[in-house]
N, CA, C and O atoms as a GROMACS GRO file, in nm:
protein
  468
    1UNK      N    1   9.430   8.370  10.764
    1UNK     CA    2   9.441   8.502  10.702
    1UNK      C    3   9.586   8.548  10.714
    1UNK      O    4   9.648   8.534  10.820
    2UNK      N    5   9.640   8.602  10.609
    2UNK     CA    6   9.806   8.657  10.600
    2UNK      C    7   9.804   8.765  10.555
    2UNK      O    8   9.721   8.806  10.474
    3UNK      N    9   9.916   8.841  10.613
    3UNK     CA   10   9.930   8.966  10.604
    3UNK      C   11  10.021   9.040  10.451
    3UNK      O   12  10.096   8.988  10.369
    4UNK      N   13   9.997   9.105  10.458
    4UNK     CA   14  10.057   9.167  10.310
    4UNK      C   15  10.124   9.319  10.342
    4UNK      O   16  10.086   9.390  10.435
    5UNK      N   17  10.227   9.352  10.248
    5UNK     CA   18  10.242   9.491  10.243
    5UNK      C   19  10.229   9.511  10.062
    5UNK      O   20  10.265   9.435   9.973
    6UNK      N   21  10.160   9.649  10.056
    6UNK     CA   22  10.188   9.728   9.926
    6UNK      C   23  10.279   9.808   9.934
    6UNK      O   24  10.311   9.845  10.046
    7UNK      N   25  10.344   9.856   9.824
    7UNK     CA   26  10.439   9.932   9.844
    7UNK      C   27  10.439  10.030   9.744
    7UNK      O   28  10.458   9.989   9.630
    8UNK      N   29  10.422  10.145   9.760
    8UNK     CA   30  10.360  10.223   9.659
    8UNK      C   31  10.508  10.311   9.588
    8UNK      O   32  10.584  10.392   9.642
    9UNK      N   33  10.505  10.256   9.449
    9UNK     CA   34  10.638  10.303   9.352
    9UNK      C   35  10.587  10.400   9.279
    9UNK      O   36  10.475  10.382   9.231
   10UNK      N   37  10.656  10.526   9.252
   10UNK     CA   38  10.659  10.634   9.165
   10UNK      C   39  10.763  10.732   9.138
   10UNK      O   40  10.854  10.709   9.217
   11UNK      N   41  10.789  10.819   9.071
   11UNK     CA   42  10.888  10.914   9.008
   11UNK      C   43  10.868  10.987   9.110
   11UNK      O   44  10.972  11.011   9.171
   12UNK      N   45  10.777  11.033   9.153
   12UNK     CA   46  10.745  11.129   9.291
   12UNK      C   47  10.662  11.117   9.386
   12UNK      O   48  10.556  11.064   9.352
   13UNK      N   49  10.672  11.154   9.521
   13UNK     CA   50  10.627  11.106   9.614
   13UNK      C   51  10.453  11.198   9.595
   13UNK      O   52  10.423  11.295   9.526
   14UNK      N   53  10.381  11.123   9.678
   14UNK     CA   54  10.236  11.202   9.653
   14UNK      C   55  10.254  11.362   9.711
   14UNK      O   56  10.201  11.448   9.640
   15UNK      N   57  10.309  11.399   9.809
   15UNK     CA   58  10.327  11.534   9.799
   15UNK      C   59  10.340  11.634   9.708
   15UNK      O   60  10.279  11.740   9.691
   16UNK      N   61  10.431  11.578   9.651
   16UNK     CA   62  10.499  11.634   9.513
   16UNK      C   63  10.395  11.636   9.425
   16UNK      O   64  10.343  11.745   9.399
   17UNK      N   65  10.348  11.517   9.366
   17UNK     CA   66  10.286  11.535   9.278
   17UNK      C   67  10.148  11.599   9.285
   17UNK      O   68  10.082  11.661   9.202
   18UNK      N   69  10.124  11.558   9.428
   18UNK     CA   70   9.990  11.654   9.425
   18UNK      C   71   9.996  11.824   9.445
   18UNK      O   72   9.903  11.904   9.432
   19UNK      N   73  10.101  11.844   9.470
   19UNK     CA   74  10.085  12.010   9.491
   19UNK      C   75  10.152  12.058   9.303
   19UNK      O   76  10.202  12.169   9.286
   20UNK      N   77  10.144  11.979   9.211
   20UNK     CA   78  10.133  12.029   9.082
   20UNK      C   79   9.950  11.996   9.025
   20UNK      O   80   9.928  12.012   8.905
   21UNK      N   81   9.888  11.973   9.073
   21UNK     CA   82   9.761  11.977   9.065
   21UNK      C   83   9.697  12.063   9.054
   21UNK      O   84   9.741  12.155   9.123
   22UNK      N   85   9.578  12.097   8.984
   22UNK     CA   86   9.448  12.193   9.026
   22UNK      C   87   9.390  12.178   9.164
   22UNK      O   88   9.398  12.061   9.200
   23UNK      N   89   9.342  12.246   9.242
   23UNK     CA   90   9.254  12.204   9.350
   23UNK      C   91   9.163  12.117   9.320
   23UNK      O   92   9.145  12.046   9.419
   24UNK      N   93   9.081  12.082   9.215
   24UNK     CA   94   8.986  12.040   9.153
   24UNK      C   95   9.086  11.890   9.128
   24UNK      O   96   9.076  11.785   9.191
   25UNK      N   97   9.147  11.912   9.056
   25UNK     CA   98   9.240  11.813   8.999
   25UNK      C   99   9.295  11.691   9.169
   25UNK      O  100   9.282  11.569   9.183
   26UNK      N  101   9.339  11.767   9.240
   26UNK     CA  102   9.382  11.737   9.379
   26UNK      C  103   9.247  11.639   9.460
   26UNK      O  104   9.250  11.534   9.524
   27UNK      N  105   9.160  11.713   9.430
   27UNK     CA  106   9.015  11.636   9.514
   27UNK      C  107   9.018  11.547   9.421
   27UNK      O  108   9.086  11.454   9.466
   28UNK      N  109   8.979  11.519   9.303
   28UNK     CA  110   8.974  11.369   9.224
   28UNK      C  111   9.064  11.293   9.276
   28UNK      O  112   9.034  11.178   9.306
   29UNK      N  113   9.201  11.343   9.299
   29UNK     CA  114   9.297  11.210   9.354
   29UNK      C  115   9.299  11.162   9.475
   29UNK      O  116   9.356  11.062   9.519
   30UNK      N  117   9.214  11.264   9.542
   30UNK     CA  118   9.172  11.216   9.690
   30UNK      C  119   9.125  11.094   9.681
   30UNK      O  120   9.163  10.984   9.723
   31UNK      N  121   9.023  11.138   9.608
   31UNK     CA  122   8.880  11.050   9.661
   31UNK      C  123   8.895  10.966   9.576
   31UNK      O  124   8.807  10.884   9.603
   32UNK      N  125   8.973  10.913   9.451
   32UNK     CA  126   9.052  10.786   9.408
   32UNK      C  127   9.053  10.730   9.514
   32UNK      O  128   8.962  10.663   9.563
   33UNK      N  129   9.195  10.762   9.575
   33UNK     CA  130   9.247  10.710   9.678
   33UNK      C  131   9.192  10.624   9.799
   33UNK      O  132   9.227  10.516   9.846
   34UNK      N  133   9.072  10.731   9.837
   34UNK     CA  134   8.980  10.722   9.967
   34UNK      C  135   8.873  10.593   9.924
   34UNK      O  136   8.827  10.505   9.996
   35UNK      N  137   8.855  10.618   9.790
   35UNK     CA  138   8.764  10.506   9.778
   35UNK      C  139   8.797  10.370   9.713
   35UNK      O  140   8.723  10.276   9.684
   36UNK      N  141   8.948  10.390   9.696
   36UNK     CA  142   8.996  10.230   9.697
   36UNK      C  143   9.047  10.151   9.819
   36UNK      O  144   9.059  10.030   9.838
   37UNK      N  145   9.081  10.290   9.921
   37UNK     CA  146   9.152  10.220  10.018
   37UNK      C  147   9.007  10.198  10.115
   37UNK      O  148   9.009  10.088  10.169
   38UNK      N  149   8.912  10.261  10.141
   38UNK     CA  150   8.753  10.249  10.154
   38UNK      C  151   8.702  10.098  10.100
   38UNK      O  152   8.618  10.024  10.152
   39UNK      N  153   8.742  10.087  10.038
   39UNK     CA  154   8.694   9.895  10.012
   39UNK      C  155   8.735   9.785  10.041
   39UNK      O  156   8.687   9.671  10.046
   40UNK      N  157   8.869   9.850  10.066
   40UNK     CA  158   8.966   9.739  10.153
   40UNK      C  159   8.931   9.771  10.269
   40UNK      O  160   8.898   9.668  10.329
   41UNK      N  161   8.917   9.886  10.352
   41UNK     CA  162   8.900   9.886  10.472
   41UNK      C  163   8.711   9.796  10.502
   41UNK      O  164   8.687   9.705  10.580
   42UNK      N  165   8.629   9.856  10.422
   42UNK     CA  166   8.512   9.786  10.435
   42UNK      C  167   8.489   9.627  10.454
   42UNK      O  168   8.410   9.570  10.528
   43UNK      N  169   8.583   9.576  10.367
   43UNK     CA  170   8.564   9.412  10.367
   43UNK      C  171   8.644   9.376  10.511
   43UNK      O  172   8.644   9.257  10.542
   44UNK      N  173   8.725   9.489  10.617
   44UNK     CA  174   8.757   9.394  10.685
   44UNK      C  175   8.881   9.439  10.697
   44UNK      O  176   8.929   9.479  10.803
   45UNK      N  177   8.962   9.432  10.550
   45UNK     CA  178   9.089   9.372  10.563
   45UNK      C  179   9.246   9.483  10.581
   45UNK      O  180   9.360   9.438  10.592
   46UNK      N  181   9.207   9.631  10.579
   46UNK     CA  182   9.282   9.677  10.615
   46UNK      C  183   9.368   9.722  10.752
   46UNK      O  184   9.321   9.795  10.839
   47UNK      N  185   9.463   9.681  10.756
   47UNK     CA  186   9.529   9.719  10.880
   47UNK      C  187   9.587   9.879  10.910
   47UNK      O  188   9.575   9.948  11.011
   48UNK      N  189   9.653   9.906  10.782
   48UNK     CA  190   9.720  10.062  10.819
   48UNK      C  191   9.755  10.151  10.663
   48UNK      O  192   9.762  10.067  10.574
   49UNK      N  193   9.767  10.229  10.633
   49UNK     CA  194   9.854  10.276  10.578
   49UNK      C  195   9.880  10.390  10.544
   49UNK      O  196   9.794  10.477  10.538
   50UNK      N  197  10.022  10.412  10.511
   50UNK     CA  198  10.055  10.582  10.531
   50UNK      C  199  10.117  10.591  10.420
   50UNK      O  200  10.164  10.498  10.356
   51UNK      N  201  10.120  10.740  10.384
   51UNK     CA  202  10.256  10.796  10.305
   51UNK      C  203  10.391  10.787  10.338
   51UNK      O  204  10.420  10.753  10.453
   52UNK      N  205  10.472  10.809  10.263
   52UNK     CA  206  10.569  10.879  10.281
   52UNK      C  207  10.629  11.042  10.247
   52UNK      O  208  10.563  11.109  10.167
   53UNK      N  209  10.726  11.091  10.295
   53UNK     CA  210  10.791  11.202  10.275
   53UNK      C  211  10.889  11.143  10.201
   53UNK      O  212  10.939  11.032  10.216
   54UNK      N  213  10.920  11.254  10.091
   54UNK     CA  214  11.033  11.201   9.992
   54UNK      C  215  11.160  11.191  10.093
   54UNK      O  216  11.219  11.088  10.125
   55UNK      N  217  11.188  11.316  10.132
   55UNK     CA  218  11.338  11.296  10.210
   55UNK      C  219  11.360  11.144  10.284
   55UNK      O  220  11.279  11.056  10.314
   56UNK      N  221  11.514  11.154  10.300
   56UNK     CA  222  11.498  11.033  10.370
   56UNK      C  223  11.688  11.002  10.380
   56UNK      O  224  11.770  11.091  10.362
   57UNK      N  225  11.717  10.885  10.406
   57UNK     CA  226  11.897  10.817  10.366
   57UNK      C  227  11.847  10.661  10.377
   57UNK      O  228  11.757  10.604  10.439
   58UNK      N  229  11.953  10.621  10.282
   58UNK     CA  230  11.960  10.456  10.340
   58UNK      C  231  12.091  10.456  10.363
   58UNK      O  232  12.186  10.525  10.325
   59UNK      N  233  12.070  10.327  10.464
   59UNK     CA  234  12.197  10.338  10.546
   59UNK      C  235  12.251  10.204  10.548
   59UNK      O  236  12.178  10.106  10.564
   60UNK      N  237  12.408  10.196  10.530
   60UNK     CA  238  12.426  10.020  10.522
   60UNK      C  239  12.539  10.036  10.645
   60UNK      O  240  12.549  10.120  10.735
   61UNK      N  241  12.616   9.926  10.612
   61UNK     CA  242  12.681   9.879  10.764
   61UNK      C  243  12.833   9.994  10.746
   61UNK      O  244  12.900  10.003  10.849
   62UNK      N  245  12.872  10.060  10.650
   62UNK     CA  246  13.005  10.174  10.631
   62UNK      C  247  12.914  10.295  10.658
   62UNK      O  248  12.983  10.394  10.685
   63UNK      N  249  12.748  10.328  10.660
   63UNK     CA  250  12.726  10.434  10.714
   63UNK      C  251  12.635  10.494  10.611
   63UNK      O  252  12.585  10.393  10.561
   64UNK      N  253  12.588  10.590  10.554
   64UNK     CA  254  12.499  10.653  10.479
   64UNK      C  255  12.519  10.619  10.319
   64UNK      O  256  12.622  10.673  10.279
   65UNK      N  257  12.473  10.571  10.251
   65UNK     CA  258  12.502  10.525  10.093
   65UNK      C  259  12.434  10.665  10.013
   65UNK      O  260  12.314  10.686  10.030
   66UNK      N  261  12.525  10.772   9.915
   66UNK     CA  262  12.458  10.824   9.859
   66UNK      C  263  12.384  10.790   9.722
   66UNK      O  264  12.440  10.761   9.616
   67UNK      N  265  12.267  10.797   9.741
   67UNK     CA  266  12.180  10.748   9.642
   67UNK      C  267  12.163  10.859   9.515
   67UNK      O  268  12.095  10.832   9.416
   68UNK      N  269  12.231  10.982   9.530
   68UNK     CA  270  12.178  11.101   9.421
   68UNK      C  271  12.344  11.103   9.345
   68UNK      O  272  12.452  11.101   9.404
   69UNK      N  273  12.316  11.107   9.202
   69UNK     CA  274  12.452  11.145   9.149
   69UNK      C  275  12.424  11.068   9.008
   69UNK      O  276  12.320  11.012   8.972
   70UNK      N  277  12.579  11.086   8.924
   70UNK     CA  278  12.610  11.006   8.808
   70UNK      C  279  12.539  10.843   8.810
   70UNK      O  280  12.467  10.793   8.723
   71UNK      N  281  12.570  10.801   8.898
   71UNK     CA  282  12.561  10.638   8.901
   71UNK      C  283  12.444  10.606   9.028
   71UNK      O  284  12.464  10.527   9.119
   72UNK      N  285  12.300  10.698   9.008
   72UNK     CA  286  12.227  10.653   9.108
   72UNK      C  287  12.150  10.544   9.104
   72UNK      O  288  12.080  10.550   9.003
   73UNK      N  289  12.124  10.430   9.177
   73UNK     CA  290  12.019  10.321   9.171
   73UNK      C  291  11.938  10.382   9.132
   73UNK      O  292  11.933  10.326   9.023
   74UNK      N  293  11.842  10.474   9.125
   74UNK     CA  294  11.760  10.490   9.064
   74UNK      C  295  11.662  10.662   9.139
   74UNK      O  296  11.659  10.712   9.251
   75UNK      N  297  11.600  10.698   9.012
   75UNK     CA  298  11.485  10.780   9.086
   75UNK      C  299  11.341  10.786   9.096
   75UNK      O  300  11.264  10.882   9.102
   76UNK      N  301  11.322  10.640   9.098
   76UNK     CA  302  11.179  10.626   9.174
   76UNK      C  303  11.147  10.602   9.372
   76UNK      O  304  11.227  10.567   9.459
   77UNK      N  305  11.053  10.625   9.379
   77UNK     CA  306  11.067  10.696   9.485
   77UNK      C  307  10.930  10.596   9.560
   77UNK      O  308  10.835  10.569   9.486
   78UNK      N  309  10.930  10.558   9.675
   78UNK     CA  310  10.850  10.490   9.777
   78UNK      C  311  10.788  10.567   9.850
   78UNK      O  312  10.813  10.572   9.970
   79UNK      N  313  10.678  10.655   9.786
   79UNK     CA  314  10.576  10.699   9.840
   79UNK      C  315  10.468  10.677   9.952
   79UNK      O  316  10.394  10.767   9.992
   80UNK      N  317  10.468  10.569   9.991
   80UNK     CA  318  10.369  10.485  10.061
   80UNK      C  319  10.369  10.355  10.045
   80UNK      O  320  10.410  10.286   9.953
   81UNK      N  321  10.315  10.327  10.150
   81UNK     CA  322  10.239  10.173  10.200
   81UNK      C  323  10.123  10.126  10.219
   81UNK      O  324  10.038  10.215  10.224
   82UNK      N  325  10.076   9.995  10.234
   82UNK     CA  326   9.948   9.981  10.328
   82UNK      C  327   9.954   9.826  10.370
   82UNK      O  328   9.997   9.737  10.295
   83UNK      N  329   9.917   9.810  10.469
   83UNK     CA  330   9.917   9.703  10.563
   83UNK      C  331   9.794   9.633  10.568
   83UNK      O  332   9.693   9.685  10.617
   84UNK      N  333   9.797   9.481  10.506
   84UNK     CA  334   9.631   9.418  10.481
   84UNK      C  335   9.616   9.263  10.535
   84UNK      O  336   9.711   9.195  10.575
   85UNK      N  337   9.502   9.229  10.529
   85UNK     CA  338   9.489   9.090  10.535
   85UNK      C  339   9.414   9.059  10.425
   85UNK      O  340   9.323   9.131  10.384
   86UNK      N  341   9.465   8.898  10.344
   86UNK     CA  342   9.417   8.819  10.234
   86UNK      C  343   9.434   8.716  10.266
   86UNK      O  344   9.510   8.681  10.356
   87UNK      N  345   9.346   8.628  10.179
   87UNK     CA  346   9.325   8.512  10.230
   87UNK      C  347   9.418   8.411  10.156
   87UNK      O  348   9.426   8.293  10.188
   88UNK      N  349   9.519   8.495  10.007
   88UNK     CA  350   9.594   8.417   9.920
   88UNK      C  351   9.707   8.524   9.911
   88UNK      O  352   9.686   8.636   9.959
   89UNK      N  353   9.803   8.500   9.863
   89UNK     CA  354   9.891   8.615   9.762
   89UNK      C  355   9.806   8.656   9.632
   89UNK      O  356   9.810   8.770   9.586
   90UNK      N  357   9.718   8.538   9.568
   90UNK     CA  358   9.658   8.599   9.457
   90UNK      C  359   9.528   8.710   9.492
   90UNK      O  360   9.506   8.811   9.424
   91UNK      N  361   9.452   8.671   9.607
   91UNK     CA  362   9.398   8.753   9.660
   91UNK      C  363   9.455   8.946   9.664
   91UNK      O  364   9.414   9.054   9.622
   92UNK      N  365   9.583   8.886   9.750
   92UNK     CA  366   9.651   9.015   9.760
   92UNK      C  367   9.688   9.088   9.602
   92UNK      O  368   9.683   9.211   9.595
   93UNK      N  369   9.712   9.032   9.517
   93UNK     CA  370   9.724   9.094   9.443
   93UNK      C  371   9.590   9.153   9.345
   93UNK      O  372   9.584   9.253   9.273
   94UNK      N  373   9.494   9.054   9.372
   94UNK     CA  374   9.358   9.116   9.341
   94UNK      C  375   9.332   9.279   9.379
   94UNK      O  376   9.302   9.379   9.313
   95UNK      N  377   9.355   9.256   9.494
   95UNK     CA  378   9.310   9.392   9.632
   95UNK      C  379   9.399   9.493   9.541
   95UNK      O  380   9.339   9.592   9.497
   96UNK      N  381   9.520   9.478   9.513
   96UNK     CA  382   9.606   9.550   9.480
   96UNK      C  383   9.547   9.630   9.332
   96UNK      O  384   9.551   9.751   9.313
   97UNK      N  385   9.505   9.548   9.255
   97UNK     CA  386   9.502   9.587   9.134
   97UNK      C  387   9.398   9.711   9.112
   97UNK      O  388   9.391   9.758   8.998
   98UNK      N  389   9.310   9.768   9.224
   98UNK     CA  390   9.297   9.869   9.142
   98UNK      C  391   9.311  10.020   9.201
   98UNK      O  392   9.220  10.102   9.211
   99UNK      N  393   9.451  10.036   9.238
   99UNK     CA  394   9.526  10.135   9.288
   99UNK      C  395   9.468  10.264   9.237
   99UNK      O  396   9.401  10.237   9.137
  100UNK      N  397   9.466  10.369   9.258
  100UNK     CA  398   9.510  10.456   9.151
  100UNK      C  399   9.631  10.514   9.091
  100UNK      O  400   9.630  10.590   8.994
  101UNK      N  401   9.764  10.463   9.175
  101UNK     CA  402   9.931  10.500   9.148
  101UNK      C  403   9.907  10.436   8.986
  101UNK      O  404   9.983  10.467   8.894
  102UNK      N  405   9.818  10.364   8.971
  102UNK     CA  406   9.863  10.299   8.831
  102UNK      C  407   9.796  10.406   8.711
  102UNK      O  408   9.820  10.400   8.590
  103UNK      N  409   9.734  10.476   8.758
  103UNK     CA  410   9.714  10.547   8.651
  103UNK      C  411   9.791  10.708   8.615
  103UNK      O  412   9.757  10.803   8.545
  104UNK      N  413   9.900  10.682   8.696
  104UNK     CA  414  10.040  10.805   8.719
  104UNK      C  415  10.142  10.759   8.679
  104UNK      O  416  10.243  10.826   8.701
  105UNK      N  417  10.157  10.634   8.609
  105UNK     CA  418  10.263  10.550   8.551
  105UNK      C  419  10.351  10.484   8.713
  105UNK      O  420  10.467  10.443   8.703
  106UNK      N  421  10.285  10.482   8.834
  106UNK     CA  422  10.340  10.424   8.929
  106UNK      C  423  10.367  10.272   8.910
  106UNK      O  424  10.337  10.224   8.800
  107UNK      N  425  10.435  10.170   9.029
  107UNK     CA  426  10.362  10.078   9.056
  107UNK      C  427  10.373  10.028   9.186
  107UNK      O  428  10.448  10.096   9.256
  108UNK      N  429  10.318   9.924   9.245
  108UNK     CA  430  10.290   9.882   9.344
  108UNK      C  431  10.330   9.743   9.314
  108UNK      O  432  10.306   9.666   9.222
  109UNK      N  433  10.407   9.737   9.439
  109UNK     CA  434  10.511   9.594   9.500
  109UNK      C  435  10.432   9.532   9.599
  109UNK      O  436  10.421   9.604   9.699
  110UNK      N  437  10.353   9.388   9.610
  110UNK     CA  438  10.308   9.329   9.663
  110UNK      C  439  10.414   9.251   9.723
  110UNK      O  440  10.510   9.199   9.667
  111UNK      N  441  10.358   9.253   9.926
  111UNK     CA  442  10.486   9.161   9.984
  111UNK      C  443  10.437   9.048  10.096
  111UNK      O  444  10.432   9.111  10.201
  112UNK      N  445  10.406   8.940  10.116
  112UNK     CA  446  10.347   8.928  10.182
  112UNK      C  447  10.490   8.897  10.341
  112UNK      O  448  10.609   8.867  10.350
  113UNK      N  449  10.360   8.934  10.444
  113UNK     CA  450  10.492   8.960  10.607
  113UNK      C  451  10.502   8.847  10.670
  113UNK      O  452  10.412   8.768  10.698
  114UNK      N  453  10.628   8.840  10.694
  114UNK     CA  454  10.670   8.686  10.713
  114UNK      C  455  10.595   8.702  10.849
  114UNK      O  456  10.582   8.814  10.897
  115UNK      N  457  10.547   8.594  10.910
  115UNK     CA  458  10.490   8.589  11.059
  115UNK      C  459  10.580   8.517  11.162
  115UNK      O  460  10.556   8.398  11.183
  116UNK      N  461  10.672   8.571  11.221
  116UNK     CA  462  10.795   8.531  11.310
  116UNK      C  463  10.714   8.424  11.463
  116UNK      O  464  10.755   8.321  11.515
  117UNK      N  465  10.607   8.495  11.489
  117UNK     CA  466  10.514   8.454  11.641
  117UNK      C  467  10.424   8.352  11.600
  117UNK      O  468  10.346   8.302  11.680
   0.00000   0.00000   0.00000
């Protein structure tokens, strides 16, 4: 069994986008959520996963890189993760496919974790 990361891609982080929601609107994306990551956890194979907060820096070896401006890499934004076990990469990408980020024009980066031990 090998481990995987998702990596959850979007224009805005789930905070964001969920506090432009209805309350009504907000509970449907819950329970999307709850009940995809609910099937992965059922079979077994989930290990973890969290959000993120938009804020943040990346940082290289001269010190803080600004990412906002004229010439930014980009503004999609790494909302979240989740941490799994599969028995293939195609597997993993099975598990993956039925997110709900994909129906927000997101996407999700399948990775599988190198095992160092």
């Amino acid at each position: 069994m090998e481990k995987f990361m998702l990596i959850f891609h979007g224009q805005q982080a789930g905070e964001q986008m969920f506090q432009e929601l209805s309350p009504e609107d907000f509970q449907a994306e819950i329970e999307k959520w709850n009940t995809w990551i609910g099937g992965i956890a059922a079979q077994g194979k989930l290990i973890g996963t969290e959000g993120l907060l938009p804020e943040g820096k990346v940082l290289s070896n001269g010190g803080t890189v600004v990412t906002d401006g004229p010439y930014t890499e980009g503004k999609e934004i790494v909302g979240g993760y989740m941490i799994f076990t599969a028995d293939t990469f195609d597997e993993a990408i099975a598990l993956s496919k039925g997110c709900p980020i994909f129906e927000t024009g997101g996407k999700v980066e399948v990775r599988q974790i190198q095992n160092f031990g």
